[in-house]
C-alpha positions in Angstrom: 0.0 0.0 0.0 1.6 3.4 -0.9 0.9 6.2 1.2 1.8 10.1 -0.2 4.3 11.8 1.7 5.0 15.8 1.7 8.7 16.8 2.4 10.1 20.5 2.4 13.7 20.0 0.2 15.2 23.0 -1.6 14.3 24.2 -4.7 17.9 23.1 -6.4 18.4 20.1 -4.6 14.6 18.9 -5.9 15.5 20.0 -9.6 19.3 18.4 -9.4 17.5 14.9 -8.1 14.4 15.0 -10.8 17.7 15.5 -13.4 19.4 12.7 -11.8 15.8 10.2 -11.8 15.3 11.0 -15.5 18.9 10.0 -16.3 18.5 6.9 -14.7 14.9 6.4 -16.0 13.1 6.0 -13.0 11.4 8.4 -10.7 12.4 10.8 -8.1 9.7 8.8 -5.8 10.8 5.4 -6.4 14.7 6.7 -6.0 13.7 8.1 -2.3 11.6 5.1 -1.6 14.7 3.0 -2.4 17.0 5.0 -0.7 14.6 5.1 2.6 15.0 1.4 2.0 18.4 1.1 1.8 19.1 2.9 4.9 16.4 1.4 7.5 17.5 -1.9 6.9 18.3 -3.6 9.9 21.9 -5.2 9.6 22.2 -8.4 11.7 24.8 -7.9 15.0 25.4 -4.5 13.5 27.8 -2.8 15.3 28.5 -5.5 17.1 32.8 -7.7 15.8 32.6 -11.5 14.9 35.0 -13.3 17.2 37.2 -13.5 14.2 38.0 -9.4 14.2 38.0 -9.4 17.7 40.8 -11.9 18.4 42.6 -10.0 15.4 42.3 -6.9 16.9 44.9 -4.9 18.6 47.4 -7.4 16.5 48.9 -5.1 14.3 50.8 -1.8 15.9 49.1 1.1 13.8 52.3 3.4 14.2 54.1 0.9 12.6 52.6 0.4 10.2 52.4 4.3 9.4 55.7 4.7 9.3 56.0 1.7 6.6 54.1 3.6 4.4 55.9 6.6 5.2 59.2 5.0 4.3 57.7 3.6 1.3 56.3 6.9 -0.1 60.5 8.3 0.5 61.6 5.4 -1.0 59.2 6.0 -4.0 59.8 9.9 -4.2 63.7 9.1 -4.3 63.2 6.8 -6.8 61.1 9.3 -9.4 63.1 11.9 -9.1 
């Protein structure tokens, strides 16, 4: 059952997404119904680490790694000189 739905959106912003529907032949209500959608779907243990990440984490030392890629990027900059 569809039910009509009144929203206040700025003039531009309402005339950029009607350009954007008609490119992607469909409309500018089925492209908000889809995005409404999209973003109330309720993701399973969201938010919540499988064991799997949570026994990895803490494993690797993030300032090490840093300054890896910092020595890489030198090492690259030297190089294409």
């Amino acid at each position: 059952m569809n039910t009509k739905l009144t929203l206040s959106i700025d003039e531009k912003t309402i005339v950029r997404a009607k350009i954007f529907a008609r490119k992607r032949n469909k409309s500018l209500s089925r492209l908000i119904e889809n995005y409404l959608r999209a973003v109330t779907v309720e993701e399973p243990n969201a938010g919540e680490m499988s064991p799997v990440v949570a026994e990895l984490s803490g494993v690797v030392d993030a300032g090490r790694v840093q300054g890896h890629r910092s020595d890489y990027a030198a090492y690259l900059t030297d190089k294409y000189r």
